[in-house]
C-alpha positions in Angstrom: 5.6 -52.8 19.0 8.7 -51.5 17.2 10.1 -48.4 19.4 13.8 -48.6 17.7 12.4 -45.8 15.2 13.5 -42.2 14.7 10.5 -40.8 14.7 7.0 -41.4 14.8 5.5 -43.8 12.3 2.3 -42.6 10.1 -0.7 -44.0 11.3 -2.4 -47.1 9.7 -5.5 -47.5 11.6 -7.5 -44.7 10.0 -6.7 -41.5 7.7 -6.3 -37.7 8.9 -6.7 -34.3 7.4 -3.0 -34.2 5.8 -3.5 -37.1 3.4 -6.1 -35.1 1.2 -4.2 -31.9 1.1 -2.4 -30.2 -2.0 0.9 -30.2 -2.9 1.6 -26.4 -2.2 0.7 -27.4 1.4 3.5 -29.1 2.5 7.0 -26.9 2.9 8.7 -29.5 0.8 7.4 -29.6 -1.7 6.0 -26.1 -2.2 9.1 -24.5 -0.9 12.0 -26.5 -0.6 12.1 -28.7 -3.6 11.2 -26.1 -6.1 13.7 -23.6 -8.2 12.7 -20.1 -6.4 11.7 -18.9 -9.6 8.8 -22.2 -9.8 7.5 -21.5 -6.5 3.8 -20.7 -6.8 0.2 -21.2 -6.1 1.0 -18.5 -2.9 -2.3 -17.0 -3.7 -6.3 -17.7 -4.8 -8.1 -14.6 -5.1 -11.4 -14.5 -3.5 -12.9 -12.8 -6.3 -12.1 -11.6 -10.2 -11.6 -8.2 -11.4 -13.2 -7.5 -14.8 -10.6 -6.5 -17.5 -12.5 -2.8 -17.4 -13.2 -2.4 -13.9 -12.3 0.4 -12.3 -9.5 -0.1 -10.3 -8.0 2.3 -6.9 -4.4 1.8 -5.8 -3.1 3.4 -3.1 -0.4 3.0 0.0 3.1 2.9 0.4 5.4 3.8 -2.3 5.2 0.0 -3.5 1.8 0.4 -4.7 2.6 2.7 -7.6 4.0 -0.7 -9.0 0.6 -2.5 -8.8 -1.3 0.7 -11.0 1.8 0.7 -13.3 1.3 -3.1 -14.1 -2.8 -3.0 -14.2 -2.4 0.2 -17.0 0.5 -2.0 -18.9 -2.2 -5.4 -18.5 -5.4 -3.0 -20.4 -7.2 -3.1 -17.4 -9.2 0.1 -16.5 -7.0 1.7 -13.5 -8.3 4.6 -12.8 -5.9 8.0 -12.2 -9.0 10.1 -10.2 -6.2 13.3 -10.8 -5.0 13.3 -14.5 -2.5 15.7 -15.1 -3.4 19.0 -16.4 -2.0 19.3 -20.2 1.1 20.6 -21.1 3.2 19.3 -18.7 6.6 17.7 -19.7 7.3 14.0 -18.3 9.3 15.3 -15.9 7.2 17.5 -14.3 4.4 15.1 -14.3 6.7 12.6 -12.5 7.8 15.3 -9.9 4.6 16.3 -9.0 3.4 12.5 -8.7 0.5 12.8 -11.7 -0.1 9.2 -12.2 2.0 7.3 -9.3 -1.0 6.9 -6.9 -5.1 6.8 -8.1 -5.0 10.3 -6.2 -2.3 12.7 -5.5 -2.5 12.0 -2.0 1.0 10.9 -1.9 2.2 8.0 0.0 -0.2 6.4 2.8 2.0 4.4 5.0 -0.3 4.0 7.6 -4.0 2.6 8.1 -4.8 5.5 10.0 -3.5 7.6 7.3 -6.0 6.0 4.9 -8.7 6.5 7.4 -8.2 10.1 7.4 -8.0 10.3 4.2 -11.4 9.1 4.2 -13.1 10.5 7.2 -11.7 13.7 5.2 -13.4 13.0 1.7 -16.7 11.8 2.8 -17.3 14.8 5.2 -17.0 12.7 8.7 -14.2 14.9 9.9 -12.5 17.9 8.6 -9.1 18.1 7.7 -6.6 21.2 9.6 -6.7 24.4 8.0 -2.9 24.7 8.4 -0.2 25.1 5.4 3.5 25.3 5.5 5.3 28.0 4.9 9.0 28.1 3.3 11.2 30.7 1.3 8.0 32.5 0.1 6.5 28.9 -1.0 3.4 27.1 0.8 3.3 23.2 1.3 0.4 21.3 2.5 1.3 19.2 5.7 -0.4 15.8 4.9 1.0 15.7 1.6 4.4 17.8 1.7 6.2 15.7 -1.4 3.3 16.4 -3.8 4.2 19.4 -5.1 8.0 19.7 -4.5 7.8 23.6 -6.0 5.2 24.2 -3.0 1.9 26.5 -4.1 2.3 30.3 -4.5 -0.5 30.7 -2.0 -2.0 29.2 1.2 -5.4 29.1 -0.1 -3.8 27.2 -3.7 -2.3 24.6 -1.0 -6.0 24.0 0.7 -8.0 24.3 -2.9 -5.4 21.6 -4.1 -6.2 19.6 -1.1 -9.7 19.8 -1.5 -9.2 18.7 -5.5 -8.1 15.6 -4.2 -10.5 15.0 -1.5 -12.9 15.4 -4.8 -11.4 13.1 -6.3 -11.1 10.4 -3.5 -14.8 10.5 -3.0 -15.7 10.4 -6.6 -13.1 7.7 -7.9 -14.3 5.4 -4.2 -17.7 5.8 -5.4 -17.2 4.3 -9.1 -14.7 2.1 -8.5 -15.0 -1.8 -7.9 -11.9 -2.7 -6.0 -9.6 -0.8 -4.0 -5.6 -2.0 -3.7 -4.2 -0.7 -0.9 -1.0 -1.2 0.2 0.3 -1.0 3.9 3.6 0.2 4.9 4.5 1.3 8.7 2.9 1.1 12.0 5.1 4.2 13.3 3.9 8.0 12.7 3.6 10.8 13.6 0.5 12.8 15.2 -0.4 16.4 16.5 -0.9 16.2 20.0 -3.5 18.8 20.0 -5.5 17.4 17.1 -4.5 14.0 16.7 -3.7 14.4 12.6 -1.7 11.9 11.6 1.7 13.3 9.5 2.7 11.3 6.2 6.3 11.6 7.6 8.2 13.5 10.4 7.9 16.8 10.5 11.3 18.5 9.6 12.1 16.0 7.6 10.4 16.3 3.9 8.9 20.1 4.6 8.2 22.2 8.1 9.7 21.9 11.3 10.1 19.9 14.2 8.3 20.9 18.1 9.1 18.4 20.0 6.0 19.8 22.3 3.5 19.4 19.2 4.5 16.0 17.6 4.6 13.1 19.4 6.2 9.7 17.9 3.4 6.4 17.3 3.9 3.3 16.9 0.6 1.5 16.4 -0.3 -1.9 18.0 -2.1 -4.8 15.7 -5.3 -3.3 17.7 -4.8 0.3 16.5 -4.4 -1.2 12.6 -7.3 -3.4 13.3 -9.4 -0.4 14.0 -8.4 1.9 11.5 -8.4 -0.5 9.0 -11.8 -1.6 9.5 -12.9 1.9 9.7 -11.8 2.8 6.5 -13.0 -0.4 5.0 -16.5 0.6 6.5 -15.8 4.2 5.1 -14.9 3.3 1.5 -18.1 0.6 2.1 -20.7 3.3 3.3 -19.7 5.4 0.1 -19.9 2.4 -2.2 -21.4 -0.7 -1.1 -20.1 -2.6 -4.6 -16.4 -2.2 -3.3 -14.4 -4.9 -2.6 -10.8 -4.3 -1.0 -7.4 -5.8 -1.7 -4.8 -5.6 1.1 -0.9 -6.3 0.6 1.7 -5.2 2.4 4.9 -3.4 1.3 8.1 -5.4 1.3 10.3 -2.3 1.3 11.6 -2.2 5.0 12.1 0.9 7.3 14.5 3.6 6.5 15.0 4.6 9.7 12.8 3.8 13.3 12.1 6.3 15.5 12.4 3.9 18.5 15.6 3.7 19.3 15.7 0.2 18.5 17.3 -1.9 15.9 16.1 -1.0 12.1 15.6 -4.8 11.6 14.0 -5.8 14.5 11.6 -2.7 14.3 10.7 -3.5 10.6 9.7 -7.1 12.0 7.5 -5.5 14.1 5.9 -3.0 11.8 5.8 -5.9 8.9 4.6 -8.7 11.2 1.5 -6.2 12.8 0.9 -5.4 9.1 0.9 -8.7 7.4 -1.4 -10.0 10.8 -3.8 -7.4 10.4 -4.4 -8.2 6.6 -4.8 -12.0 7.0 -7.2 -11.0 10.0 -9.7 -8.7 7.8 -9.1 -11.1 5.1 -10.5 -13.6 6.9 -13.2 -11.8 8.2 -14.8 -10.4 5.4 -16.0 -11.3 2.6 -15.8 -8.0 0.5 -11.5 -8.3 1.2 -8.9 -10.3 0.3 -4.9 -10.4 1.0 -2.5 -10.6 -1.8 0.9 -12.0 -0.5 3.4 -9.3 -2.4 5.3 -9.2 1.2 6.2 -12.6 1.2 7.1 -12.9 -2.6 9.9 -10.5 -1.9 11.0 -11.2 2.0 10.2 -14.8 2.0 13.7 -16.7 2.9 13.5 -19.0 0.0 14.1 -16.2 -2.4 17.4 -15.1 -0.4 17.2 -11.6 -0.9 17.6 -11.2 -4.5 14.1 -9.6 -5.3 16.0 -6.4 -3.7 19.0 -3.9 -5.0 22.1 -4.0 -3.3 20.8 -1.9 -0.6 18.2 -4.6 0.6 16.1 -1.4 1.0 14.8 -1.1 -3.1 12.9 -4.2 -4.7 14.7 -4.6 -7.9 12.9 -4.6 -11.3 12.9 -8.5 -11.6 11.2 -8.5 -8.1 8.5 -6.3 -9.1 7.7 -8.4 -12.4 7.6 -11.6 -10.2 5.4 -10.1 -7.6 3.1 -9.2 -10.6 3.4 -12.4 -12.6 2.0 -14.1 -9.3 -0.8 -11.5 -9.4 -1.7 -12.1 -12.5 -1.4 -15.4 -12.8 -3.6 -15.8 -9.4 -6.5 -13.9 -11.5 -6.8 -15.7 -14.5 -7.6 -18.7 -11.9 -10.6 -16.5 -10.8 -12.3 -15.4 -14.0 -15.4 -15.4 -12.2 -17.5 -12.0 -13.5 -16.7 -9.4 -11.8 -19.4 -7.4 -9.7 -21.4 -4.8 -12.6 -19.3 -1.3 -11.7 -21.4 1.6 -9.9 -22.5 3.8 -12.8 -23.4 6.9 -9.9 -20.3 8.4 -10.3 -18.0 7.2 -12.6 -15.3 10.0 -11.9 -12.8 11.3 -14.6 -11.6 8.6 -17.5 -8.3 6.5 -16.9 -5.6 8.6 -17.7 -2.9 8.1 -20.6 0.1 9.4 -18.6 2.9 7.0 -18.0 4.0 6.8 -14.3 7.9 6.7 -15.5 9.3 6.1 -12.3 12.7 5.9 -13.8 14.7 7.6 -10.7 14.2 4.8 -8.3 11.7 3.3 -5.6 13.2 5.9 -3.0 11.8 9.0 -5.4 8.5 7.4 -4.6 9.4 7.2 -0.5 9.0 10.2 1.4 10.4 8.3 4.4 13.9 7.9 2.5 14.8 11.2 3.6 15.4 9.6 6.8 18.4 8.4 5.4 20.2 12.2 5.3 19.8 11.8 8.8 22.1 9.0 9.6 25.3 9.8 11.5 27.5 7.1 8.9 
C-alpha cells in the first residue's frame, strides 16, 4: 500500500453518505468558491405562507425589518394596533404605530415574550405599577412606547391592556408568528420576578439595586420559556405555526463585566442553539438563518454600518432576498387562516424608520453610559 500520501485517500471499496450530498453542503463550494453576494440555498422553509395570511412579527428591534418587507411584498402582515387617525408620520413613528404587530415594543428576550403571553391569555397578571416622571406616567414593560408618557396612571394600564387585546386577538387569527430573538441578559424584579424590557434607569424610572437583579439566561432558561410561549401562542390557536430568527445586531453594552464581544457570543450562540433545537423538534416551527446572513465570516462585516453595531440597508435587503427567495421554493398551500377572530385589518401606515436601527433599540441607550 502507498503511505507516501498527504492525506488520506477516498475510499474505493464501497460508497458513503458524502457522495450523494448537494453542492451547498460542502464549505467549498457553498462558501468559499462563491462571490458573497451568490452565496445561497442557507435556508428551506418547512412550510409556505399564503400571499394573504395573516402574519405576526415581533422581537428585537431587527424584526421591524421582516413586517416592513412582508407589507412592501403584498402579503397580509397584520398591525393588531393601527394608529389612531390624525396622527402626522412623525408621531406615528415616535410612538412605534406600525414597527412591531403590537405596541409591545421591543422583546429581546424569550421570557419577555412569554410574559407577554402568560399576560394576554389570562395565565398570569401583569404588575399594577406605572412610572412616574415630571408630572408624566410611563408603563414599566414598555417604557419607549410612548416617549410623551400618559397623562394618567390608569391611561398607562388601559394602554397596556389595549395591547394585551390585541395580542390575544391578532395570536388567535394569525397563521404564523415571526419572532425574533435578541439577548439572554435582563433584568427582573426580585420580589415578583417581572422581567424589564431594559434596565431600569436607563430608558424611564430608576435604578434599586435591592429590587432589580441582573440575568443572564442559560440555553435551558431559553429552552423553557421558549417552549412555553410556543405552547401559549399554540393553546390560543392551534393553526399557528412559528418562525424563529435571531437578531444579528450585537450588544450595546453587557452587564457582566465581561468583554462586549465575547458576551454577545454567548447571548448569540444560546440564541441561535435554542432556535435550531425547537426547530428541530417541532413540526409547527421553523428557523430562518437572518443571524448568519449578516455575522457569517464570509460576508466580512459589510452587511453592518461603520459601527459594526447597525445592519446597513443592503444587509437588510439581502437578508430578505434570501427570505423570499427561500418561500417561493415552498409554495406549498398554506394552512386555511382561523376565521374565530380575525382581529383588526392590516394597517396602511408605513413603518418609516428613517432615523436609524438604534431609534428602534431601547438597549442603545446603554451607549450614554459609556465612560469614552
Amino acid at each position: 500500500m502507498d503511505t507516501t500520501g498527504t492525506g488520506p485517500s477516498p475510499g474505493t471499496a464501497t460508497g458513503n453518505p458524502y457522495q450523494s450530498l448537494p453542492p451547498r453542503s460542502f464549505w467549498r463550494s457553498a462558501v468559499a468558491e462563491p462571490d458573497m453576494a451568490d452565496i445561497g440555498g442557507l435556508w428551506s422553509p418547512k412550510f409556505g405562507i399564503g400571499q394573504d395570511e395573516p402574519v405576526l412579527t415581533a422581537g428585537s428591534c431587527f424584526a421591524r425589518h421582516i413586517g416592513r418587507a412582508l407589507r412592501e411584498r403584498g402579503m397580509n402582515w397584520r398591525d393588531a394596533e393601527p394608529a389612531p387617525p390624525g396622527l402626522t408620520e412623525a408621531e406615528r413613528t415616535a410612538r412605534h404605530y406600525g414597527v412591531f404587530s403590537f405596541r409591545t415594543g421591543n422583546i429581546y428576550t424569550a421570557a419577555m415574550l412569554r410574559q407577554w403571553l402568560s399576560w394576554a391569555h389570562g395565565e398570569s397578571a401583569p404588575p399594577d405599577e406605572v412610572w412616574s416622571e415630571d408630572g408624566r406616567f410611563y408603563d414599566p414593560f414598555r417604557p419607549a412606547v410612548e416617549p410623551a408618557g400618559h397623562a394618567t396612571a390608569e391611561e398607562a394600564l388601559a394602554a397596556r391592556r389595549s395591547t394585551l387585546e390585541a395580542v390575544r386577538g391578532a395570536v388567535a387569527g394569525a397563521g404564523v408568528l415571526v419572532f425574533t430573538l435578541g439577548l439572554t441578559e435582563a433584568w427582573r424584579d426580585r420580589a415578583t420576578g417581572v422581567v424589564h424590557p431594559v434596565c431600569p434607569g436607563t430608558v424611564r424610572g430608576s435604578y434599586d439595586a435591592e429590587r432589580y437583579a441582573f440575568h443572564n439566561f442559560t440555553f435551558a432558561e431559553v429552552y423553557d420559556d421558549l417552549s412555553a410561549a410556543v405552547e401559549l401562542a399554540r393553546a390560543a390557536n392551534p393553526r399557528l405555526r412559528v418562525l424563529l430568527t435571531v437578531s444579528p445586531v450585537p450588544l450595546t453594552a453587557t452587564a457582566t463585566g465581561g468583554h462586549a464581544l465575547t458576551a454577545t457570543t454567548y447571548s448569540k450562540s444560546v440564541l441561535r442553539a435554542v432556535a435550531g433545537q425547537l426547530a428541530l423538534e417541532r413540526g409547527h416551527v421553523d428557523y430562518f438563518p437572518a443571524y448568519e446572513l449578516v455575522t457569517g465570516f464570509p460576508f466580512k462585516a459589510t452587511r453592518y454600518e461603520p459601527n459594526l453595531r447597525t445592519v446597513s440597508p443592503e444587509g437588510v435587503a439581502f437578508v430578505m432576498r434570501h427570505f423570499f427567495d427561500g418561500l417561493a421554493q415552498c409554495p406549498a398551500e398554506a394552512p386555511a387562516p382561523n376565521r374565530a377572530d380575525p382581529g383588526p385589518p392590516r394597517s396602511a401606515e408605513p413603518a418609516a424608520p428613517a432615523t436609524g436601527e438604534d431609534f428602534w433599540c431601547d438597549d442603545a441607550v446603554l451607549d450614554y453610559y459609556n465612560p469614552r
